[in-house]
Biopython code that builds the backbone (N, CA, C, O; Angstrom):
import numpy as np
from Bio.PDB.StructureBuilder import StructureBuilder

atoms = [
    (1, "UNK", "N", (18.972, -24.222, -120.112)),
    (1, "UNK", "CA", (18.922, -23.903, -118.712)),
    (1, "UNK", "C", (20.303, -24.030, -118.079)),
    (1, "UNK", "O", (20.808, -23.126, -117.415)),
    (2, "UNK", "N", (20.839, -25.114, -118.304)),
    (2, "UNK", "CA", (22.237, -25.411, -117.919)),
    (2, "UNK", "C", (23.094, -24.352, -118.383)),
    (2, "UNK", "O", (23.905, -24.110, -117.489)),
    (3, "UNK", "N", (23.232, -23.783, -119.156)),
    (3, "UNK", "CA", (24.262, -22.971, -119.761)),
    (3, "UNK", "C", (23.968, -21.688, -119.228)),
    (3, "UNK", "O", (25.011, -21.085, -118.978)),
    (4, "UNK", "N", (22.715, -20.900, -118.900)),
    (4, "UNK", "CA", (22.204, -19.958, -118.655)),
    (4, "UNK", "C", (22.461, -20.142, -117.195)),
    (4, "UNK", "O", (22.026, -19.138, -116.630)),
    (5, "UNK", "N", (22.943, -20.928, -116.385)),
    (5, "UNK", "CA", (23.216, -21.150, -114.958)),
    (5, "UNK", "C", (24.528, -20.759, -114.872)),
    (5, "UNK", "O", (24.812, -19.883, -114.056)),
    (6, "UNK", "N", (25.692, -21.419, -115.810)),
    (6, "UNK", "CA", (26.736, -21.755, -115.793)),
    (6, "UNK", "C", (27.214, -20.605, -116.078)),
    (6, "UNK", "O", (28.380, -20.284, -115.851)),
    (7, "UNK", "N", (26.598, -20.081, -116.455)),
    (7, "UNK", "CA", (27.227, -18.775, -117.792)),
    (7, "UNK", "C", (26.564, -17.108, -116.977)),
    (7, "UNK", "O", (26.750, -15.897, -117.100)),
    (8, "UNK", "N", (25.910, -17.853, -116.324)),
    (8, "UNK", "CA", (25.106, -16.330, -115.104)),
    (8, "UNK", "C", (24.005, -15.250, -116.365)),
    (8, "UNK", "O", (23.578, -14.103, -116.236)),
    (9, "UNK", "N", (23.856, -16.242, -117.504)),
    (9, "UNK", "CA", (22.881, -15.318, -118.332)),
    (9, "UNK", "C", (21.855, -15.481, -118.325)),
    (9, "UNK", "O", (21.401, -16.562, -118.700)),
    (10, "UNK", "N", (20.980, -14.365, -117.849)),
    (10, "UNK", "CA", (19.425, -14.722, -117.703)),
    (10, "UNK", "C", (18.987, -15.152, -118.995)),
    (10, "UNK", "O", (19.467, -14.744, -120.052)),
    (11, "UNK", "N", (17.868, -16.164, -118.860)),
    (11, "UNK", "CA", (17.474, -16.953, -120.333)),
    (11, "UNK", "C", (15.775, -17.305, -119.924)),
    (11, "UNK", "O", (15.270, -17.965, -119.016)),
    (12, "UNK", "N", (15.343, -16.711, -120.788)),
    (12, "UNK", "CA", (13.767, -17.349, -120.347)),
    (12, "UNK", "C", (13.309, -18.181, -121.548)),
    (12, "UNK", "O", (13.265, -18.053, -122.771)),
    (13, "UNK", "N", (12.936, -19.241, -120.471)),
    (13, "UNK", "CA", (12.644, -20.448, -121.134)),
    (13, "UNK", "C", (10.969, -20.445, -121.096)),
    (13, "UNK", "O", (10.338, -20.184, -120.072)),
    (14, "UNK", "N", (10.387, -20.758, -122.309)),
    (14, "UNK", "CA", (8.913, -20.472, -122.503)),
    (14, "UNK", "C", (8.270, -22.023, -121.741)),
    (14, "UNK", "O", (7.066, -22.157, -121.524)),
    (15, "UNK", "N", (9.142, -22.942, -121.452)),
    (15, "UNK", "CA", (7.653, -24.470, -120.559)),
    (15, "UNK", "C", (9.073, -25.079, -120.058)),
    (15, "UNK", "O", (9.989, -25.548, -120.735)),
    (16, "UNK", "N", (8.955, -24.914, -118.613)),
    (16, "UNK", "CA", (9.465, -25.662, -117.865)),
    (16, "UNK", "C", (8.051, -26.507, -116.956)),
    (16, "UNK", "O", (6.892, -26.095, -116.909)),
    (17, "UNK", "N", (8.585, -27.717, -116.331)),
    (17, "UNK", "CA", (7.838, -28.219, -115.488)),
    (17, "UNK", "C", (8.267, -28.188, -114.053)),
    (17, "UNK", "O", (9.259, -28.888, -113.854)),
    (18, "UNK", "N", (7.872, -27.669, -113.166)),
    (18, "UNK", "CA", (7.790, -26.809, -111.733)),
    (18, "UNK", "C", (7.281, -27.700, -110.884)),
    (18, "UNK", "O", (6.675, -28.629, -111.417)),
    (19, "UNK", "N", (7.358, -27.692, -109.530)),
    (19, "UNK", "CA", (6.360, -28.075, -108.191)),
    (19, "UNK", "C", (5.542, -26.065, -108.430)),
    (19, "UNK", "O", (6.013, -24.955, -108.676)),
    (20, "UNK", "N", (4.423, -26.535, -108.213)),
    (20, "UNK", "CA", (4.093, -25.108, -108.092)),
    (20, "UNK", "C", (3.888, -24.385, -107.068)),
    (20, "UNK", "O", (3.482, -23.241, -107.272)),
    (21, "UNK", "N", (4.093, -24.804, -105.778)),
    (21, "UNK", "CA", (4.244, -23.648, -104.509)),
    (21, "UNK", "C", (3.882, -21.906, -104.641)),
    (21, "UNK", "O", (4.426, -20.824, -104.420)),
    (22, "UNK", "N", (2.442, -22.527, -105.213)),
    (22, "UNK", "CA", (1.720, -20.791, -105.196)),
    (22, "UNK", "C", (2.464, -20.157, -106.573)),
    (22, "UNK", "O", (2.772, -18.974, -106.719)),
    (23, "UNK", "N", (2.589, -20.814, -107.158)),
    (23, "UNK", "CA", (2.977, -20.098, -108.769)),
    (23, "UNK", "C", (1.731, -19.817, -109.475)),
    (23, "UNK", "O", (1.639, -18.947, -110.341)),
    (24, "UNK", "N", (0.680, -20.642, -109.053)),
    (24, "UNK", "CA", (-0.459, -20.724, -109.459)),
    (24, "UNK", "C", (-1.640, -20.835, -108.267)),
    (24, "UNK", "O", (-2.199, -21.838, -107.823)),
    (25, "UNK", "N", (-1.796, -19.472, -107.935)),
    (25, "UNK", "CA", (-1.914, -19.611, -106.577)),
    (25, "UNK", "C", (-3.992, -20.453, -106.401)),
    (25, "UNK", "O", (-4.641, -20.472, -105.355)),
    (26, "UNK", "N", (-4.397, -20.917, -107.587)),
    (26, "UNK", "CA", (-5.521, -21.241, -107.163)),
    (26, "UNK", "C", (-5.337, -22.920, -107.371)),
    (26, "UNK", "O", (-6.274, -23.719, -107.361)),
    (27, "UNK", "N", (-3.849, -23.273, -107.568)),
    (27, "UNK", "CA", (-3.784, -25.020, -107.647)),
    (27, "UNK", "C", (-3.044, -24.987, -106.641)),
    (27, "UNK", "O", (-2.280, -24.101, -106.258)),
    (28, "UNK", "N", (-3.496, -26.863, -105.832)),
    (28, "UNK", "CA", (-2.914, -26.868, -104.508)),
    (28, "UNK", "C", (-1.051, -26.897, -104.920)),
    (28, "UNK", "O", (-0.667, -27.024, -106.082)),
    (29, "UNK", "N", (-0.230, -26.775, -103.905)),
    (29, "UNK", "CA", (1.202, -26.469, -103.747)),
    (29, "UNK", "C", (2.301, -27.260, -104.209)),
    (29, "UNK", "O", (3.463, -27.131, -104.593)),
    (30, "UNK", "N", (1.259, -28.306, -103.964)),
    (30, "UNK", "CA", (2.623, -29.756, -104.680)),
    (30, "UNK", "C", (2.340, -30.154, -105.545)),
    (30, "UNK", "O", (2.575, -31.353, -105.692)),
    (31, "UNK", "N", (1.589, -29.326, -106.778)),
    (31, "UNK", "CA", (1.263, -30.150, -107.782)),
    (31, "UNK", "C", (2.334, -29.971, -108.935)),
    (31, "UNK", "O", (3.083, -29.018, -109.145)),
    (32, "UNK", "N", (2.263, -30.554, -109.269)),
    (32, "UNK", "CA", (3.666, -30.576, -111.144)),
    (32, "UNK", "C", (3.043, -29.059, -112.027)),
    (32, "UNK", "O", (2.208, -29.431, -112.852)),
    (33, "UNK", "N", (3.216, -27.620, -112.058)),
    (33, "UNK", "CA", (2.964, -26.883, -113.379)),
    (33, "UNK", "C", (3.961, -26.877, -114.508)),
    (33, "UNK", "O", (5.167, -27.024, -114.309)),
    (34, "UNK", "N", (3.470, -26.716, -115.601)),
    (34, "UNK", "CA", (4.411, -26.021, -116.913)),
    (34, "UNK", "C", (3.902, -24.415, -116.905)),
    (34, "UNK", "O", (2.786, -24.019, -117.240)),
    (35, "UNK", "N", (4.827, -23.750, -116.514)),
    (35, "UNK", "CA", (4.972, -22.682, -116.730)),
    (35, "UNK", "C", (6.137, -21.834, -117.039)),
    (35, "UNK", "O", (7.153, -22.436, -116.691)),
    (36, "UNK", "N", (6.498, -20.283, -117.729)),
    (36, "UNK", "CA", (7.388, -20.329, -118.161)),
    (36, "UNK", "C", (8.588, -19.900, -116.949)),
    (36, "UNK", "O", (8.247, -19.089, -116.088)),
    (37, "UNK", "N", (9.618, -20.324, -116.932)),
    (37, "UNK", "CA", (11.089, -19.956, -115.884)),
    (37, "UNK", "C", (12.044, -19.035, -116.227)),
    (37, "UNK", "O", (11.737, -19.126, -117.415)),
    (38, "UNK", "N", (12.795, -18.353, -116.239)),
    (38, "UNK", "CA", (13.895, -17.688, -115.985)),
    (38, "UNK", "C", (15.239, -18.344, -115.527)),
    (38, "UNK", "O", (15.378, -18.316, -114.304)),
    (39, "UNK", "N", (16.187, -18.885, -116.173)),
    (39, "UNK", "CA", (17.380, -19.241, -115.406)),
    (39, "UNK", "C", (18.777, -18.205, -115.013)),
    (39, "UNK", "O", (18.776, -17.071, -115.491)),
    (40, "UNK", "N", (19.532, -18.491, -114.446)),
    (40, "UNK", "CA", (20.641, -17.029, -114.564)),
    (40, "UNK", "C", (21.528, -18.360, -113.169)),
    (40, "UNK", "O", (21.362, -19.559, -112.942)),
    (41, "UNK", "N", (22.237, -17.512, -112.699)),
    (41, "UNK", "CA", (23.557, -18.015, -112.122)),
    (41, "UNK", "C", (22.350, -18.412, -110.562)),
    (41, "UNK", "O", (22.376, -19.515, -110.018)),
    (42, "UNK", "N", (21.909, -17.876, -110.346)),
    (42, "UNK", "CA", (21.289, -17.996, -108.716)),
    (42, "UNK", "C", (20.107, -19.250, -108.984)),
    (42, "UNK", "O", (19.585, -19.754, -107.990)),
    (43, "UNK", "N", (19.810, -19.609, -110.031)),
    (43, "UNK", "CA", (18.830, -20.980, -110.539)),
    (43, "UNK", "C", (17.697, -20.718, -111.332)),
    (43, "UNK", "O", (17.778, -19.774, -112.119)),
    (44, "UNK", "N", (16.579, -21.420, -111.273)),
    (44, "UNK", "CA", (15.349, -21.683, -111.751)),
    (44, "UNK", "C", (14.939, -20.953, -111.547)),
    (44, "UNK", "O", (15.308, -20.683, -110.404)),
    (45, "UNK", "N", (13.806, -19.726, -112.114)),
    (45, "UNK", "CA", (12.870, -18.968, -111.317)),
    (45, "UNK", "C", (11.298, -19.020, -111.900)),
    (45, "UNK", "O", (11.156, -18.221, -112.826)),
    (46, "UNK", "N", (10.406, -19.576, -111.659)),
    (46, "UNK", "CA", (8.497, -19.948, -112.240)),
    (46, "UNK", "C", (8.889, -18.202, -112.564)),
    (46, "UNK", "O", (9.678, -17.457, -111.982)),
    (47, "UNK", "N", (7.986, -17.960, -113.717)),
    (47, "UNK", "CA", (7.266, -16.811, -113.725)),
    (47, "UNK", "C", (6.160, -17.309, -113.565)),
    (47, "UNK", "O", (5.714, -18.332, -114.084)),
    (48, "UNK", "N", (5.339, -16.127, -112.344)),
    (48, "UNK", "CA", (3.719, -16.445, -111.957)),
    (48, "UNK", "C", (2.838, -15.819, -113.291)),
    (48, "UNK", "O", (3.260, -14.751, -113.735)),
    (49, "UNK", "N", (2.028, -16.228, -113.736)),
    (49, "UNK", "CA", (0.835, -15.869, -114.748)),
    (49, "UNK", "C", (-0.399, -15.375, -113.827)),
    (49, "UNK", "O", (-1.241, -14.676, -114.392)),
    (50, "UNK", "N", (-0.567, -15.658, -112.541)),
    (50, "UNK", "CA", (-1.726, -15.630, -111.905)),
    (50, "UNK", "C", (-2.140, -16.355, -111.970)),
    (50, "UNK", "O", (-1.642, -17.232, -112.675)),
    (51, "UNK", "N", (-3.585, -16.628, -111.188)),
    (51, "UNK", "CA", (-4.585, -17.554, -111.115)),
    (51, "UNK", "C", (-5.602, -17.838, -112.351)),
    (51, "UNK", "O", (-6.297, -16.876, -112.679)),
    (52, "UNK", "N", (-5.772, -19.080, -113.090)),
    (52, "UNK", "CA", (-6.529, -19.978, -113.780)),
    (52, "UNK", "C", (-7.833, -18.933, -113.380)),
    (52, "UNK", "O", (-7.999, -18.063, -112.526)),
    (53, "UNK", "N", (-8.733, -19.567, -114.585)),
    (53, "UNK", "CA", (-10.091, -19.034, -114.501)),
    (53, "UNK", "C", (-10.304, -20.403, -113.563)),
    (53, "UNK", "O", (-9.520, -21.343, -113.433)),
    (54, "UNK", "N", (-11.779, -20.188, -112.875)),
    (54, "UNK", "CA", (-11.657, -20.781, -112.075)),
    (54, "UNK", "C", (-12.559, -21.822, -112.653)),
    (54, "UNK", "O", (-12.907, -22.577, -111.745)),
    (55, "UNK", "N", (-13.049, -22.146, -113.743)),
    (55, "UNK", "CA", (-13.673, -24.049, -113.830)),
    (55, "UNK", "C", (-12.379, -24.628, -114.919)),
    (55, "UNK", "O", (-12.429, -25.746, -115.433)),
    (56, "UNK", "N", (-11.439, -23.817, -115.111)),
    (56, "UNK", "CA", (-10.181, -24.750, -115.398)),
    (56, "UNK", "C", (-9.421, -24.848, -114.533)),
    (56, "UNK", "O", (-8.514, -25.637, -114.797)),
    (57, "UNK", "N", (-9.327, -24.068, -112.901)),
    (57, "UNK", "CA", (-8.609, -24.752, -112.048)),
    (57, "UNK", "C", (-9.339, -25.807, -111.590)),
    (57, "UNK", "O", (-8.708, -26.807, -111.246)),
    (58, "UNK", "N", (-10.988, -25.809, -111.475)),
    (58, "UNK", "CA", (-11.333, -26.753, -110.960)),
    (58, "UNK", "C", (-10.858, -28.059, -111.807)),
    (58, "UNK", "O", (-10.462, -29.036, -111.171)),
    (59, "UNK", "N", (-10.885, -28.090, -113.005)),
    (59, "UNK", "CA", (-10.720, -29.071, -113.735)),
    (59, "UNK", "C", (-9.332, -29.800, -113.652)),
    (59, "UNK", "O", (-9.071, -31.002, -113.589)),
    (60, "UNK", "N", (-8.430, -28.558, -113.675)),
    (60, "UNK", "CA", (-6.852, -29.066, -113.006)),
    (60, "UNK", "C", (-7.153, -29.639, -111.588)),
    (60, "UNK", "O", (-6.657, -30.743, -111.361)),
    (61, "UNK", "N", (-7.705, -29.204, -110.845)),
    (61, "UNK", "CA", (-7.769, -29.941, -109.354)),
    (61, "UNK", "C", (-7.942, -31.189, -109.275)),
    (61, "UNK", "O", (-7.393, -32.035, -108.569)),
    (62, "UNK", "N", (-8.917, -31.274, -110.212)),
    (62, "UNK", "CA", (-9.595, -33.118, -110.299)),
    (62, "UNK", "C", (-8.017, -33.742, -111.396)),
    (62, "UNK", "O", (-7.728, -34.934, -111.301)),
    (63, "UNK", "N", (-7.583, -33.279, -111.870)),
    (63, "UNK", "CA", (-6.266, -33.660, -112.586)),
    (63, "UNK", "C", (-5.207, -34.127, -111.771)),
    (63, "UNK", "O", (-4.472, -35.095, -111.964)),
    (64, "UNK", "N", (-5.225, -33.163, -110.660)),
    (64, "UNK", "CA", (-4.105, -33.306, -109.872)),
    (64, "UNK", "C", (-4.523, -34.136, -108.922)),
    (64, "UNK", "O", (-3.595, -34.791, -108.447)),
    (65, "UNK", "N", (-5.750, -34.397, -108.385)),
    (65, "UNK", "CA", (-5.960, -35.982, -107.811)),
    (65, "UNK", "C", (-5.875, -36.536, -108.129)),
    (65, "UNK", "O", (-5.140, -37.294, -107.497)),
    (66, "UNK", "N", (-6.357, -37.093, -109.430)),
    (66, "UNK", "CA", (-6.356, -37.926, -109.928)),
    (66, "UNK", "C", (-4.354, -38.761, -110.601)),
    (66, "UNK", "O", (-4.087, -39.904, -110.974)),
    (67, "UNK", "N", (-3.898, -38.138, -110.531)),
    (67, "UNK", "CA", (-2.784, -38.121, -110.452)),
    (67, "UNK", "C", (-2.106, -38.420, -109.078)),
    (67, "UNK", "O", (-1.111, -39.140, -109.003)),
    (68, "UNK", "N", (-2.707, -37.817, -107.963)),
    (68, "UNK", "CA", (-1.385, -37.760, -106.892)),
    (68, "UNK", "C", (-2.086, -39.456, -106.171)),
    (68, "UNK", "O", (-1.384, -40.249, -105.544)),
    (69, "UNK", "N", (-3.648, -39.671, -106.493)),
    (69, "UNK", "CA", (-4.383, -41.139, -106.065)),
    (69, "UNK", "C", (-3.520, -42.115, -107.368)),
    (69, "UNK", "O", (-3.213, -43.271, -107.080)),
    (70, "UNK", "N", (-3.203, -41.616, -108.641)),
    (70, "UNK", "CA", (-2.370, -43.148, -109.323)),
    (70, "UNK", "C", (-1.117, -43.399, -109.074)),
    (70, "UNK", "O", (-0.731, -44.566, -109.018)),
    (71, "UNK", "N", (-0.202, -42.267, -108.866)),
    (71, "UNK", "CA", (0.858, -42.372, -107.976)),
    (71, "UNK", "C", (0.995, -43.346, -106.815)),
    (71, "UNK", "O", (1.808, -44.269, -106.850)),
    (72, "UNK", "N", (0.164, -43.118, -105.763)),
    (72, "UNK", "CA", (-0.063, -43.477, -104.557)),
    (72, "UNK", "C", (-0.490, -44.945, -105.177)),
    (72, "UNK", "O", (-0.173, -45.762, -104.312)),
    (73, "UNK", "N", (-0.898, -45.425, -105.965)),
    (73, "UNK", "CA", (-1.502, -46.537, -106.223)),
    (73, "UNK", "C", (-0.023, -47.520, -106.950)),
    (73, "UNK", "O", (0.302, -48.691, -106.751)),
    (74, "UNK", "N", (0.456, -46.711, -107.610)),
    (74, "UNK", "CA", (1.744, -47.595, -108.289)),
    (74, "UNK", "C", (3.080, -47.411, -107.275)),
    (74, "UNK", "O", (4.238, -47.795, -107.438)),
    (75, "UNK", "N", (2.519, -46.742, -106.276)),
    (75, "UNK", "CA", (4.242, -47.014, -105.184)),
    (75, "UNK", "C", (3.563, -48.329, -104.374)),
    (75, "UNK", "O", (4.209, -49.376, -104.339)),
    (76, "UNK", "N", (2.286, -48.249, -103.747)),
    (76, "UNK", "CA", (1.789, -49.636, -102.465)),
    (76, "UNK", "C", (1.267, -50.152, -103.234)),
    (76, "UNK", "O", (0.773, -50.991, -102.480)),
    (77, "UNK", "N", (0.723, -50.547, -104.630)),
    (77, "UNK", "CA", (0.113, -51.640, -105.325)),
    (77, "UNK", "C", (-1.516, -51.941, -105.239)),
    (77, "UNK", "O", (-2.086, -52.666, -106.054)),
    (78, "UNK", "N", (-2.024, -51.436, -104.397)),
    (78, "UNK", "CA", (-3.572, -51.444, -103.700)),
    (78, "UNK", "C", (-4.856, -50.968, -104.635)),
    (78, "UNK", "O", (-5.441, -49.885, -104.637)),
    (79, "UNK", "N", (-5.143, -52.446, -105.619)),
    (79, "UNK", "CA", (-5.780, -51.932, -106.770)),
    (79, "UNK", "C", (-6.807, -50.991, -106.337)),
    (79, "UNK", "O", (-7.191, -50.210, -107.207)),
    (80, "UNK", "N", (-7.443, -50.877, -104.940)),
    (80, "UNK", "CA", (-8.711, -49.586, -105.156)),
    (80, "UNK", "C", (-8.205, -48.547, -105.168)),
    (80, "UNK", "O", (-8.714, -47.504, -105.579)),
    (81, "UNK", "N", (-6.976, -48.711, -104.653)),
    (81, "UNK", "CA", (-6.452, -46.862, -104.820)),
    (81, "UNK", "C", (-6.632, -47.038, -106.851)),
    (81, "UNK", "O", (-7.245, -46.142, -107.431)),
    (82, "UNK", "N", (-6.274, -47.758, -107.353)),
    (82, "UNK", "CA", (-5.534, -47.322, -108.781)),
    (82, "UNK", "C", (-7.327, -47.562, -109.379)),
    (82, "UNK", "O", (-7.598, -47.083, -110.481)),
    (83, "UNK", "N", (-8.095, -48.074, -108.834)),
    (83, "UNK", "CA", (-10.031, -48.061, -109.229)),
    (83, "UNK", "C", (-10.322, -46.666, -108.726)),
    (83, "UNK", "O", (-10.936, -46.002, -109.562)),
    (84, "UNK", "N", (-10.039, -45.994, -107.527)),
    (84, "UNK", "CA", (-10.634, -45.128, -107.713)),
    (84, "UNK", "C", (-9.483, -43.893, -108.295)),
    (84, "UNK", "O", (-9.780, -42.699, -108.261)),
    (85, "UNK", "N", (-8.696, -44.188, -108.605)),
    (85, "UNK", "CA", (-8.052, -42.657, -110.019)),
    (85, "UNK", "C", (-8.639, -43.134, -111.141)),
    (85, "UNK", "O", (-9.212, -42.292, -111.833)),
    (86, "UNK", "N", (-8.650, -44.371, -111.543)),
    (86, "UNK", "CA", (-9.706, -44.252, -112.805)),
    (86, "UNK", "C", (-10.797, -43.694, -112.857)),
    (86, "UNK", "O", (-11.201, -43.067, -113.836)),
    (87, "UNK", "N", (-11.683, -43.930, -111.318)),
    (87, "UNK", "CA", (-13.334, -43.860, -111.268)),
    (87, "UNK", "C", (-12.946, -42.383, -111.409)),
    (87, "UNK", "O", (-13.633, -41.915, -112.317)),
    (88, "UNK", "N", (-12.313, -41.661, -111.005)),
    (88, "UNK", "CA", (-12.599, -39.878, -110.695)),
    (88, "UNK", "C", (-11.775, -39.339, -111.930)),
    (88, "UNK", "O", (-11.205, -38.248, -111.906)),
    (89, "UNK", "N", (-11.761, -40.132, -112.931)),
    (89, "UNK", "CA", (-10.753, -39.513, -114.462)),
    (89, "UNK", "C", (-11.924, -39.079, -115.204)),
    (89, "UNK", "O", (-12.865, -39.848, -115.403)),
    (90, "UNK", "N", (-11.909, -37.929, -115.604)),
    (90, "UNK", "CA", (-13.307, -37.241, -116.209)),
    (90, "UNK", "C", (-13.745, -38.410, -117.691)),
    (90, "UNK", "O", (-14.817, -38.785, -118.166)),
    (91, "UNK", "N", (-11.972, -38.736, -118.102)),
    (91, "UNK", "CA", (-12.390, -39.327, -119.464)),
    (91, "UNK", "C", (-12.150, -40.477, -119.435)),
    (91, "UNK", "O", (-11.430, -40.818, -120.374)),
    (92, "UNK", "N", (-12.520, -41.523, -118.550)),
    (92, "UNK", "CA", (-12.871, -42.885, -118.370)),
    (92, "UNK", "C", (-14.263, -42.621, -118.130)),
    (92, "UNK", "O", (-14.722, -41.622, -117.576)),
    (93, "UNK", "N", (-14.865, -43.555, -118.573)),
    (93, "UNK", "CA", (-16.226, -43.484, -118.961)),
    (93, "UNK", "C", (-17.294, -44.907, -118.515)),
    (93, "UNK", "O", (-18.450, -45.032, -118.919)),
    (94, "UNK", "N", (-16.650, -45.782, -117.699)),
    (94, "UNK", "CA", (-17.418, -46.741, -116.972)),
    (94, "UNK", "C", (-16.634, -47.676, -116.356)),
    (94, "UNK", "O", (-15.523, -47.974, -116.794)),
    (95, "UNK", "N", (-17.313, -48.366, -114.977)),
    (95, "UNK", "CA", (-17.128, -48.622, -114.051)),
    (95, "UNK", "C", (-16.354, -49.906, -114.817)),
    (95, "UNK", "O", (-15.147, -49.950, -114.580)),
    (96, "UNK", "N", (-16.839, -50.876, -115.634)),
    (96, "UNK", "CA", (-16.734, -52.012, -116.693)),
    (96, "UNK", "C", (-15.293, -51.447, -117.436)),
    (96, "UNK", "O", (-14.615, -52.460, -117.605)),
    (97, "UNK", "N", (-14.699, -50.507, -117.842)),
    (97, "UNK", "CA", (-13.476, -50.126, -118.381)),
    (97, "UNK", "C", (-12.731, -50.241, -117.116)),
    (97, "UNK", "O", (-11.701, -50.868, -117.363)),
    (98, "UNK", "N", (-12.788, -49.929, -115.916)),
    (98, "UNK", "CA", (-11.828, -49.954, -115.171)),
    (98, "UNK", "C", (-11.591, -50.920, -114.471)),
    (98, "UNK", "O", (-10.431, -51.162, -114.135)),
    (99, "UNK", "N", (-12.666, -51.724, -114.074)),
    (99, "UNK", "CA", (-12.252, -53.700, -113.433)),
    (99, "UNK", "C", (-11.521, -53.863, -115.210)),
    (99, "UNK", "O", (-10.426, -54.242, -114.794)),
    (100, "UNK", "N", (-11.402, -53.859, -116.179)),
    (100, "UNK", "CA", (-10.917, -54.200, -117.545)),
    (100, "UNK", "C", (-9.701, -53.964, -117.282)),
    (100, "UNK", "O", (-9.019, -54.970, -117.088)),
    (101, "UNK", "N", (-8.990, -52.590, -117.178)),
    (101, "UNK", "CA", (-8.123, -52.463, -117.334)),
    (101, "UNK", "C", (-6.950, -52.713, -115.370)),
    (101, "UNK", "O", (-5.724, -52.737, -115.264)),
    (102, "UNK", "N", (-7.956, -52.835, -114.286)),
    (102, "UNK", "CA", (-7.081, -53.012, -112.937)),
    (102, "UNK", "C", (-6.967, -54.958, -113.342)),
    (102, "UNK", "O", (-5.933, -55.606, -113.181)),
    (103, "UNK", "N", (-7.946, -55.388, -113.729)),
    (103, "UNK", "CA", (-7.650, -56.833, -113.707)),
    (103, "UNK", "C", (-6.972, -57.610, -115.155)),
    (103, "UNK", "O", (-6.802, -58.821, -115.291)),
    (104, "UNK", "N", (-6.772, -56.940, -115.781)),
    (104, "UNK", "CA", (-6.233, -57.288, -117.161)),
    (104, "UNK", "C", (-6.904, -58.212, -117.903)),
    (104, "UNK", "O", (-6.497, -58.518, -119.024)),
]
sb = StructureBuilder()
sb.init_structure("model")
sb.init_model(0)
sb.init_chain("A")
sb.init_seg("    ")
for serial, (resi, resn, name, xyz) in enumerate(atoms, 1):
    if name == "N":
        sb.init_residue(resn, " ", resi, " ")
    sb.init_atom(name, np.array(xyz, "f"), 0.0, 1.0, " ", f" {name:<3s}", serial, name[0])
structure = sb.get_structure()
């Protein structure tokens, strides 16, 4: 990517990781995608793929909460925030795993 900036040669790179601002226009805007980019002298560019079928965006959606609630939980410390990103993680599997793992 760096060199393809430096050097003004377009280079497409097959998995960059993105904010996706409608790159994926059926996941919300601030979420993290890998999708593939384009670099050249003017920067970064997402190539859009379109929109996810839609019970794997749903499934990314619950991903990306669940993510932006453990975040939020490891900047203020507030174990129910970090109980409920476990409780809403499709593959945690009981209430007993997660007092396990918030209380050590």
């Amino acid at each position: 990517m760096i060199s393809a900036v430096l050097r003004n040669r377009r280079h497409l790179i097959e998995s960059a990781v993105v904010y996706n601002r409608s790159i994926i226009p059926n996941l919300c805007a601030d979420a993290a995608v890998e999708v593939p980019v384009i670099a050249d002298m003017a920067g970064i560019h997402p190539v859009s793929l379109g929109p996810l079928p839609d019970a794997i965006a749903k499934l990314m959606a619950t991903q990306v909460s669940v993510q932006q609630i453990a975040v939020e939980a490891a900047v203020h410390a507030p174990k129910e925030l970090a109980s409920q990103a476990l409780l809403i993680d499709p593959v945690v599997n009981s209430e007993e795993a997660v007092r396990g793992l918030i209380n050590g």
